[in-house]
C-alpha positions in Angstrom: 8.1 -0.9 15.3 4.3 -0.2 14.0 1.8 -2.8 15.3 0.0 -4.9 13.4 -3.9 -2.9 12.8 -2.2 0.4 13.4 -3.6 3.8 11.8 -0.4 5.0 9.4 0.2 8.0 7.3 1.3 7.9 4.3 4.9 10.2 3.8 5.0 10.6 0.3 3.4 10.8 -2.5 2.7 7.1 -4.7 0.5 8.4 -7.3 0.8 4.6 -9.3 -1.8 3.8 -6.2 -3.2 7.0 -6.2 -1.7 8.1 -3.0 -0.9 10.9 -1.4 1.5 12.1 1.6 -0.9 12.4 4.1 -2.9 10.0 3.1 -4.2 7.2 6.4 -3.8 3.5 6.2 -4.1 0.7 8.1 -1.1 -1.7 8.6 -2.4 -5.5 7.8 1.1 -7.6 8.1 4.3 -6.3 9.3 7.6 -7.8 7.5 11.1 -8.6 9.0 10.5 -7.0 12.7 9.4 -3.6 11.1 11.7 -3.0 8.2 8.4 -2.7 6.2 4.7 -2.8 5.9 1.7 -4.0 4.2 -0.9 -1.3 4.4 -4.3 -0.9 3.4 -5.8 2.3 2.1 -10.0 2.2 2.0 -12.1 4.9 1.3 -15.5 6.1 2.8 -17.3 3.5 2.3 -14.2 0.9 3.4 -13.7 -0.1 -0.2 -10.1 -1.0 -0.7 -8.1 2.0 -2.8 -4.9 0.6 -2.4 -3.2 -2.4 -0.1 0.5 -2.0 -1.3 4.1 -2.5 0.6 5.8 0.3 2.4 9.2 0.7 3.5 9.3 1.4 7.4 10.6 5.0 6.5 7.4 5.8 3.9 5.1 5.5 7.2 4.5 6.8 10.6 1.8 6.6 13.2 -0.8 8.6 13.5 -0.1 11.2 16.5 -2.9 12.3 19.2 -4.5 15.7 17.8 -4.0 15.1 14.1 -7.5 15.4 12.1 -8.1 13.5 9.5 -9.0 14.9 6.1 -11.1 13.5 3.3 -10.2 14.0 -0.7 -11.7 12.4 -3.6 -9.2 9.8 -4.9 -7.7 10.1 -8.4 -9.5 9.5 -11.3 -9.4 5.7 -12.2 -8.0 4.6 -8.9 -11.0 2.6 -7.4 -14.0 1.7 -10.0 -16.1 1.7 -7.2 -16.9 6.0 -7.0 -19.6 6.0 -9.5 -22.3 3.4 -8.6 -24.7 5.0 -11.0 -24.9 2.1 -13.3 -24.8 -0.4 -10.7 -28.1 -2.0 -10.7 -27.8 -3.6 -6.9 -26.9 0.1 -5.6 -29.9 2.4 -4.7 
């Protein structure tokens, strides 16, 4: 069983929540003694991308002497990319 506050990756692809195999989460609640998880995807700036329910086999731990990678998340996924307009950002 995954621990509650664990670093995940993703296994496959959920491209409704514009996520990717590979992607890393963190896992917020754990349901029926690990059967599945809650986990939270944030990007750079720790804004929340997607925070969605996994099945136990759709996640694994991170393992010592993996790098992580960073991508630009699909278009439309998280409003928050382009602070341009956003008169309290500067």
């Amino acid at each position: 069983m995954i621990a509650e506050h664990s670093m995940v990756v993703l296994n496959n692809d959920k491209p409704a929540s514009g996520l990717f195999a590979g992607d890393v989460g963190a896992v917020v609640h754990v349901y029926a003694s690990g059967s599945a998880y809650e986990v939270e995807f944030v990007d750079g700036d720790g804004s929340t991308v997607a925070c969605i329910t996994l099945d136990a086999k759709e996640v694994r731990t991170i393992d010592r002497g993996e790098l992580l990678h960073t991508r630009r998340h699909a278009e439309g996924t998280n409003k928050m990319l382009d602070r341009s307009d956003d008169p309290t950002e500067s």
